[in-house]
C-alpha positions as CSV (number, residue, x, y, z in Angstrom):
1,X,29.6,139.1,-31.9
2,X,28.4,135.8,-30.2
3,X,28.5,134.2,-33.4
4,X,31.7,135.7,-34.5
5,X,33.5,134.4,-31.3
6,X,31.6,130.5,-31.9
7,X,32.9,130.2,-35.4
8,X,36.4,129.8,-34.8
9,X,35.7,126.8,-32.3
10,X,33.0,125.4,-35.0
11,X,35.6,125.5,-37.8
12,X,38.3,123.5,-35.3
13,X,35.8,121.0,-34.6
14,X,34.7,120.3,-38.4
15,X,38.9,119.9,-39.5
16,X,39.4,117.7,-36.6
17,X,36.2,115.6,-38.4
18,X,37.9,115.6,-41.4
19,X,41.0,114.7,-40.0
20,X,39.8,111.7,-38.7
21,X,38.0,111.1,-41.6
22,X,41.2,111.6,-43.5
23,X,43.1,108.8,-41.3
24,X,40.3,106.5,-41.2
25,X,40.4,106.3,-45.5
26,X,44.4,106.7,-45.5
27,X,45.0,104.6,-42.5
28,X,42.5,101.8,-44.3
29,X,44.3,102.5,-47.6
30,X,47.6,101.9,-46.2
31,X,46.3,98.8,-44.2
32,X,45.7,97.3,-47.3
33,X,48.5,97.6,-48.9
34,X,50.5,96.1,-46.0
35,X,48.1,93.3,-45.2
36,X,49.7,89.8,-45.4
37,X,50.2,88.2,-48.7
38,X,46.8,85.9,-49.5
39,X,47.5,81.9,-48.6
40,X,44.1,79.9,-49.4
41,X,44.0,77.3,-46.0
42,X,47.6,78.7,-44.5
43,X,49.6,76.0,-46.2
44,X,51.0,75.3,-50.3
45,X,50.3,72.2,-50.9
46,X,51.5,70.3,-53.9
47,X,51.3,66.8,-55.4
48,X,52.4,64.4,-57.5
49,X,50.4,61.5,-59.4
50,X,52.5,58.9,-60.4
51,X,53.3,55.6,-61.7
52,X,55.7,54.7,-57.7
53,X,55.5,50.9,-58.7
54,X,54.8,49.9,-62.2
55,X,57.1,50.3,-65.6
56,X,57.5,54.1,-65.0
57,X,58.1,53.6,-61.6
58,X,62.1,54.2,-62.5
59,X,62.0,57.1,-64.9
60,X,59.6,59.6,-62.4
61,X,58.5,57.7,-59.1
62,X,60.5,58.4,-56.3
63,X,63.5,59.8,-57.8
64,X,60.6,62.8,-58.5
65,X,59.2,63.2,-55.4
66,X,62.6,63.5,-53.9
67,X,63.4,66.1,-56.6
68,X,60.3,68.0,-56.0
69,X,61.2,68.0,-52.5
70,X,64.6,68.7,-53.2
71,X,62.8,72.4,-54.5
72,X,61.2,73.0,-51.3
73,X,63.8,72.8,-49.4
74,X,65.8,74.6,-51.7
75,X,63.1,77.4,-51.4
76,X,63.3,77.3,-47.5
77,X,60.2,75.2,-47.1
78,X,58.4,78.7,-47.0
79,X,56.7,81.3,-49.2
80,X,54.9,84.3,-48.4
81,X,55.5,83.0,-44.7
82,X,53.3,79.8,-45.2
83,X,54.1,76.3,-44.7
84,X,54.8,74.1,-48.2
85,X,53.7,70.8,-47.8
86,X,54.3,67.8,-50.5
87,X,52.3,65.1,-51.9
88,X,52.1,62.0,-53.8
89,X,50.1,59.3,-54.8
90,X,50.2,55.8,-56.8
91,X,47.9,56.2,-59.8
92,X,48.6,52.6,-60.5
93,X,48.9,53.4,-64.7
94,X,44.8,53.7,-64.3
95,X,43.8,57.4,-65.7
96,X,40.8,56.5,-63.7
97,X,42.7,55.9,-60.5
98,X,44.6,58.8,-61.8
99,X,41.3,61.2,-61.9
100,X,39.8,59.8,-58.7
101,X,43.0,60.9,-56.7
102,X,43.2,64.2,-58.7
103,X,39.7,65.1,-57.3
104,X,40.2,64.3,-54.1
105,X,43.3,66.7,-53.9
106,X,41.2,69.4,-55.4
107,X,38.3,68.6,-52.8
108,X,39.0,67.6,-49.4
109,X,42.7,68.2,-49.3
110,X,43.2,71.6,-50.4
111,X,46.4,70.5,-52.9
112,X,47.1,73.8,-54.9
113,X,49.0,72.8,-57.6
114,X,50.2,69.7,-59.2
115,X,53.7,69.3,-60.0
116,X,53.8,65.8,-62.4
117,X,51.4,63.3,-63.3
118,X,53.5,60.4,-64.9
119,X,51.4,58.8,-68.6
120,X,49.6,60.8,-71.2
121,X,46.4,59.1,-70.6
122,X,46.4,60.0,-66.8
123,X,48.2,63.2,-67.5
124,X,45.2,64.4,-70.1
125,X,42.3,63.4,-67.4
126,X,44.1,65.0,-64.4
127,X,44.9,68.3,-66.7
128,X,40.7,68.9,-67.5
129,X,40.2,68.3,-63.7
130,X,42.7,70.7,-63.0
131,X,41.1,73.3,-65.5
132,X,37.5,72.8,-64.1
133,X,38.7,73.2,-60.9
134,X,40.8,76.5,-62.1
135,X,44.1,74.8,-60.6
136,X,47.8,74.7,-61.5
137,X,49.0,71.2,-63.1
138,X,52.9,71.5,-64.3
139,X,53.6,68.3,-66.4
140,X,57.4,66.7,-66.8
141,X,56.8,63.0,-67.4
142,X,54.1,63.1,-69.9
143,X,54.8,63.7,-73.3
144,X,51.9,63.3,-75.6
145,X,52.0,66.2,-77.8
146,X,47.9,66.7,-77.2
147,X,48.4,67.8,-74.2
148,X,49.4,71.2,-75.3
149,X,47.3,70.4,-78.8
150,X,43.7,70.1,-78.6
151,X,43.5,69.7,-74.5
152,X,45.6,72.3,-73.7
153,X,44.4,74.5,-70.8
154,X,45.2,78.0,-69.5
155,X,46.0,76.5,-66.3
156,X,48.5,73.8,-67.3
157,X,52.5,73.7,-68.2
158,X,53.7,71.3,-70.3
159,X,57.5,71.4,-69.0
160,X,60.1,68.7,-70.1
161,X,59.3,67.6,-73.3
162,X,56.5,66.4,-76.0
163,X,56.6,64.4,-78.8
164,X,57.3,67.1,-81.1
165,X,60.6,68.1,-79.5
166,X,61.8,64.3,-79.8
167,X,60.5,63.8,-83.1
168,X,62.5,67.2,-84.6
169,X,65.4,66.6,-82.3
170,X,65.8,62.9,-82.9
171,X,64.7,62.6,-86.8
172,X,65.7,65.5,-88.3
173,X,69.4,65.0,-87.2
174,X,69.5,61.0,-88.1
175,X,68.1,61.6,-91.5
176,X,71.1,64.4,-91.8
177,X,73.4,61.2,-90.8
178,X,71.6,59.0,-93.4
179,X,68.7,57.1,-91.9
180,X,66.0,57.4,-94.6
181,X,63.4,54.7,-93.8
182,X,62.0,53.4,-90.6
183,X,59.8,51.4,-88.7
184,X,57.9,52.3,-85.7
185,X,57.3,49.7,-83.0
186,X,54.8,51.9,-80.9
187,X,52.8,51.4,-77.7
188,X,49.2,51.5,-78.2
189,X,48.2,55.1,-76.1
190,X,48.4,58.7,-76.8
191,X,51.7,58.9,-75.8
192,X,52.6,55.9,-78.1
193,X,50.7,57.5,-81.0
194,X,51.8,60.9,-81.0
195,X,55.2,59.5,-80.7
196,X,55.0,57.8,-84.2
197,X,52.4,60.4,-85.8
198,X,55.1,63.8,-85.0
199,X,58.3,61.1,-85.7
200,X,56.7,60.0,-89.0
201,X,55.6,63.5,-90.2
202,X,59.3,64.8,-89.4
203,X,60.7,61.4,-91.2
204,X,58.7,62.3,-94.5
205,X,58.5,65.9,-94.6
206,X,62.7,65.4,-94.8
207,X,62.1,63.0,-97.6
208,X,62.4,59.6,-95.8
209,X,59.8,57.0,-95.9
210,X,57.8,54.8,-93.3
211,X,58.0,51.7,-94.0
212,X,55.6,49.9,-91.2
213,X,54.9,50.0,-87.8
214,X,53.2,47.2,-85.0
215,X,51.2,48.6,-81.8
216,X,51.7,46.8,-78.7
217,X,49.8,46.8,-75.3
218,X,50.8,48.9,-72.5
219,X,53.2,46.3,-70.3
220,X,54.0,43.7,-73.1
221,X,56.0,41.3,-72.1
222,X,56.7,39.7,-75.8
223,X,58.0,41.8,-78.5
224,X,59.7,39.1,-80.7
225,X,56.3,39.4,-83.2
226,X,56.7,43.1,-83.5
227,X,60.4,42.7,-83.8
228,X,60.8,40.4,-86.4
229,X,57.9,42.4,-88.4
230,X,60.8,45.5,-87.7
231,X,63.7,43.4,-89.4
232,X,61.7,41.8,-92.6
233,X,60.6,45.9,-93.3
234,X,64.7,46.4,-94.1
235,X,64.1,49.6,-92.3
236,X,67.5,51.6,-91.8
237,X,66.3,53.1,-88.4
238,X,63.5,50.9,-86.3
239,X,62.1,53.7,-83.6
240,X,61.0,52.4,-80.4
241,X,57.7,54.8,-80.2
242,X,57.2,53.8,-76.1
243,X,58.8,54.5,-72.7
244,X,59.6,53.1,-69.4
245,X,59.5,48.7,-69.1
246,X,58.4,48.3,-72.8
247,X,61.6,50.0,-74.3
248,X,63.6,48.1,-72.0
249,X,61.9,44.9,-72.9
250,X,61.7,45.5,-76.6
251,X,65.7,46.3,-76.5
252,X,66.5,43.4,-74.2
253,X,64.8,41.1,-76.9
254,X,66.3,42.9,-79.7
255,X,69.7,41.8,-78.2
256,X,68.7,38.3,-77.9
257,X,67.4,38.1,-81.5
258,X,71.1,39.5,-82.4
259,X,69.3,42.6,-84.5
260,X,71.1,45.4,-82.2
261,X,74.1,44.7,-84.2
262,X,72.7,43.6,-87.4
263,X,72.3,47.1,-89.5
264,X,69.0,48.2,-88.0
265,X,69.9,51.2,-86.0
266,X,67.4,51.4,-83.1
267,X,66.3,54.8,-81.8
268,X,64.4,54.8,-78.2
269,X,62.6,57.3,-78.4
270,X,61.4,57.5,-74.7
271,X,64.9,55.9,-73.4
272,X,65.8,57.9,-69.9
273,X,69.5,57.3,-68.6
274,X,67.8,55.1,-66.1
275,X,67.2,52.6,-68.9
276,X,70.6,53.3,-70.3
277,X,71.9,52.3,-67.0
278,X,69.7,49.0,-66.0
279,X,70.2,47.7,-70.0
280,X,73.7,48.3,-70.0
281,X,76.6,50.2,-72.4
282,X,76.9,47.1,-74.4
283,X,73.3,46.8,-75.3
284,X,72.8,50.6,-75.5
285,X,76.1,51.6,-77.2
286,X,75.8,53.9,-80.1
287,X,71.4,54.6,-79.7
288,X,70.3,57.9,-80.6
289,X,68.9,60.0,-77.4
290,X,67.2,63.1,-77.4
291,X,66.8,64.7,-74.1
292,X,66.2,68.3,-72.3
293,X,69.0,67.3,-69.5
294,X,71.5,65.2,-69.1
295,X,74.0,65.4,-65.2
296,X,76.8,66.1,-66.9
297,X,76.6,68.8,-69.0
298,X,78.6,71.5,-67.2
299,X,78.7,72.6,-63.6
300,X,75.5,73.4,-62.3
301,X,74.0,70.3,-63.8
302,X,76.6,68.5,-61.8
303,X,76.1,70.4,-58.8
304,X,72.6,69.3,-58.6
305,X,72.6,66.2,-60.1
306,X,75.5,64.8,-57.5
307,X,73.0,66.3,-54.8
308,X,70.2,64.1,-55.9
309,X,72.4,61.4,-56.5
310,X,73.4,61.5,-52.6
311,X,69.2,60.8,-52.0
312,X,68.4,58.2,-54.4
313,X,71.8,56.5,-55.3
314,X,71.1,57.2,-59.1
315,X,71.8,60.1,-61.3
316,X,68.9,62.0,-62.2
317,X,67.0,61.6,-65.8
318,X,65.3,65.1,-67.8
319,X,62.1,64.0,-65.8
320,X,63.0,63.9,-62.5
321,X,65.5,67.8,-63.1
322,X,62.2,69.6,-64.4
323,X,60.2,68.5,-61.8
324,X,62.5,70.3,-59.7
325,X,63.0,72.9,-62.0
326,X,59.5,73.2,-62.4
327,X,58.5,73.4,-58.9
328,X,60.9,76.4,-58.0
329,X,59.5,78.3,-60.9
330,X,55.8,77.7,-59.4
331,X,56.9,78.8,-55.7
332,X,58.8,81.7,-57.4
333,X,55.7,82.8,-58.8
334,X,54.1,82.7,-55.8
335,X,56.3,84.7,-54.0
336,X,56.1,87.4,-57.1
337,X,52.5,87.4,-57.3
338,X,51.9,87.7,-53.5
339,X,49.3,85.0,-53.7
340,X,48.5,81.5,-54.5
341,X,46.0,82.5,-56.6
342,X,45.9,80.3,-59.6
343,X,45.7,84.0,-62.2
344,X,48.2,86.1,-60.8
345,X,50.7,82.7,-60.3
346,X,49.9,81.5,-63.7
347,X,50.7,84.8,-65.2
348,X,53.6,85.0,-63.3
349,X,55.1,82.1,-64.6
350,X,54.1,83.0,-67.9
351,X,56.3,86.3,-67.3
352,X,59.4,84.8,-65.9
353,X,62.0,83.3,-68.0
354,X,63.1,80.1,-67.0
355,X,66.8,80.0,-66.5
356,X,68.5,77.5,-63.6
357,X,70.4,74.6,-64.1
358,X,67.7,72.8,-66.7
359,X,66.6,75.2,-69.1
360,X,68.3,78.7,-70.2
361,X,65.9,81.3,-71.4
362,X,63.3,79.0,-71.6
363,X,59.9,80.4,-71.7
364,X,56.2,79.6,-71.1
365,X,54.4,79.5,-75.1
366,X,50.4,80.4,-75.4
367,X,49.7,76.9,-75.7
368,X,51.7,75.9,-72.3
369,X,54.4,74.6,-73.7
370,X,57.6,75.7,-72.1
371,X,60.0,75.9,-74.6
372,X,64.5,75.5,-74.1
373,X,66.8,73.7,-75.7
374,X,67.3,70.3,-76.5
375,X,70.0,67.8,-77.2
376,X,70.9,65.0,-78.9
377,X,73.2,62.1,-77.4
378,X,74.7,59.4,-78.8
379,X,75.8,56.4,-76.3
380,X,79.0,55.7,-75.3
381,X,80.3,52.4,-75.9
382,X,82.0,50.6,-72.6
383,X,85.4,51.4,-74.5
384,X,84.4,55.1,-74.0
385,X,83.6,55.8,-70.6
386,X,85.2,57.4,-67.7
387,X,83.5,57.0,-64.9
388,X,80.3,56.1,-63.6
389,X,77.2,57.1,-65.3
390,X,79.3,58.4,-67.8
391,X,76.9,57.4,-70.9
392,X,76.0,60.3,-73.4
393,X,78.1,62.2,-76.1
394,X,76.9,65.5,-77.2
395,X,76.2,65.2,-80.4
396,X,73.8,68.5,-81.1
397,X,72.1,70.8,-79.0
398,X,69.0,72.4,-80.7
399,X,66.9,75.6,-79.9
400,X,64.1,75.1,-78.3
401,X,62.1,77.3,-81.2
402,X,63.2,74.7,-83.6
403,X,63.0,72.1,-81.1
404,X,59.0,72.9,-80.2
405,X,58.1,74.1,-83.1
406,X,54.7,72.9,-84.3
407,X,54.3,70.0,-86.5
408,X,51.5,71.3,-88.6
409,X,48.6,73.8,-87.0
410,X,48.3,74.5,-83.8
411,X,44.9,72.7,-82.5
412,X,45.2,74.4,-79.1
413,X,42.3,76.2,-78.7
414,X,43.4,78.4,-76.3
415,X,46.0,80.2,-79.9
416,X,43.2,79.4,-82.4
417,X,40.6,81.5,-80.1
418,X,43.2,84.1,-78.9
419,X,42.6,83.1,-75.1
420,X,46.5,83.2,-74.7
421,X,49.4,84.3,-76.2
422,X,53.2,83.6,-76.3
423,X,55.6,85.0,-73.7
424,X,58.9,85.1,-73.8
């Protein structure tokens, strides 16, 4: 009987035990799911690497940086409840420079993610940093088609544009119109060569020829050598394989030497509106542009654009839109992932269509590549325009599979090895 009448208090005691074992593993279980979404250092930090002073300085620069910002604020200068702090440095056009600054970031000061690095060269050195450091690089300003070729990375974005998309948008649609041969005036570094290399290979896979070509240094101050090499060839179309001061320069002598209006039709191929707007309508009149933005498009590209324009005084160029573009999709991804982890945020923005005022269902490709739609412009003559900055004519708009489409295999290791795959 004794034990009979202890058994009943034993039992209570043993399902209280278990009770509170119960809530401790619940309780921890359920603390865990509502612990605070994971912010390496408190803060998002992001940066920029660019060219703030030299012959880039117009096309990304500062007019970048404010667009990045721009996003931020956008955003509400906030994700997952932690501060988002912005960036930027002077590479000086030195990938060396470029690298130096890029580990530093990494190091010392925390920097999550970078948002632009402005040149191929410095772009490709700053992108295997970023991949042996497992961090985020988005790239808008550098086009070099190796970027997403042989050094693509699983942790890089290659945003805007790359030499491909200009070469199909550009070439295809002028040999349609009847420009069969051309010369490439080309600046000697990987942007410059993948330029005339994914240009040429679209010029004679459609059946047109090269006829020659001249490399010049980075910053060249003379072209009249390389032009006058460009008008003996007879070429029909004479591409300007180069970006930033050189295609101004090399346009600027062009108009000088009388050849703008002499025949040759010349086709920037890294011409921004910037450089549409500093050379002039009368110089520029009638040039082929491709591009993945352009202000005046419809609405929401007004919208934004006449925002930015309020900040910097200038309309903005495809560069300068995707960095924003491209920063709101990284802080998006954040905010879906519930961490700045570089995995879950890269997968994230792998699995998010793009689709704002830049790109429409545009989407992140295995190799990095994030592929939209792009146009082709063809300058307004001063006859033409309406108002102020008023300086393309949609001629084409093509879709960004055609548009990125490879030019030949794919030598991203990253699709040959299976590592990644397309998302759209």
């Amino acid at each position: 009987m004794s034990t009979q009448r202890h058994r009943p208090d034993r039992t209570w005691r043993l399902l209280a035990l278990a009770g509170i074992c119960s809530a401790y593993v619940y309780g921890g279980a359920a603390a865990q799911t509502a612990a605070p979404p994971r912010i390496s250092d408190g803060v998002v930090k992001i940066g920029l690497i660019l060219d703030m002073s030299g012959p880039y300085s117009d096309t990304a620069g500062a007019g970048s940086v404010t667009a990045a910002k721009m996003a931020v604020e956008d955003f509400g200068g906030t994700v997952l409840g932690a501060p988002i702090e912005v960036v930027a440095a002077d590479h000086g056009n030195s990938p060396d420079r470029a690298a130096e600054i890029a580990r530093g970031w990494f190091g010392d000061q925390h920097v999550d993610a970078i948002m632009d690095v402005s040149g191929s060269s410095e772009a490709l050195i700053v992108q295997a940093i970023a991949n042996t450091r497992n961090k985020i690089i988005l790239l808008s300003s550098a086009g070099a088609q190796r970027l997403s070729g042989e050094g693509c990375t699983a942790t890089s974005i290659h945003y805007v544009f790359d030499t491909a998309s200009i070469a199909r948008t550009a070439a295809t649609s002028l040999l349609k119109q009847g420009e069969r041969s051309w010369f490439f005036i080309t600046a000697d570094y990987s942007f410059g060569y993948d330029l005339e290399s994914d240009t040429a290979a679209v010029v004679t896979a459609g059946g047109g020829q090269v006829l020659g070509r001249a490399r010049h240094p980075f910053g060249a101050t003379d072209f009249q050598s390389y032009l006058a090499r460009a008008h003996q060839s007879g070429a029909q179309a004479v591409a300007l394989a180069n970006a930033g001061a050189d295609t101004d320069n090399a346009i600027k002598q062009a108009a000088k030497l009388d050849m703008l209006s002499g025949g040759q039709l010349f086709v920037p191929l890294g011409l921004r509106i910037n450089g549409i707007d500093s050379l002039g309508l009368k110089t520029t009149q009638g040039m082929a542009i491709s591009e993945s933005f352009y202000w005046d498009l419809d609405d929401a590209t007004r919208a934004w654009s006449e925002r930015f324009f309020q900040r910097v005084h200038k309309m903005p160029n495809s560069l300068q839109a995707g960095v924003y573009s491209s920063t709101m999709h990284y802080l998006k991804a954040i905010a879906k992932a519930g961490t700045d982890d570089t995995g879950p945020v890269m997968q994230a923005m792998r699995d998010t269509p793009v689709n704002d005022f830049f790109a429409h269902n545009g989407y992140i490709r295995g190799d990095g590549v994030m592929v939209h739609d792009v146009h082709l412009f063809r300058v307004k003559g001063p006859s033409e325009t309406q108002h102020a900055w008023d300086y393309y004519r949609l001629v084409a708009t093509v879709p960004g599979d055609e548009a990125f489409a490879l030019i030949g295999p794919s030598r991203c290791p990253l699709l040959q090895s299976n590592k990644a795959t397309p998302a759209n």
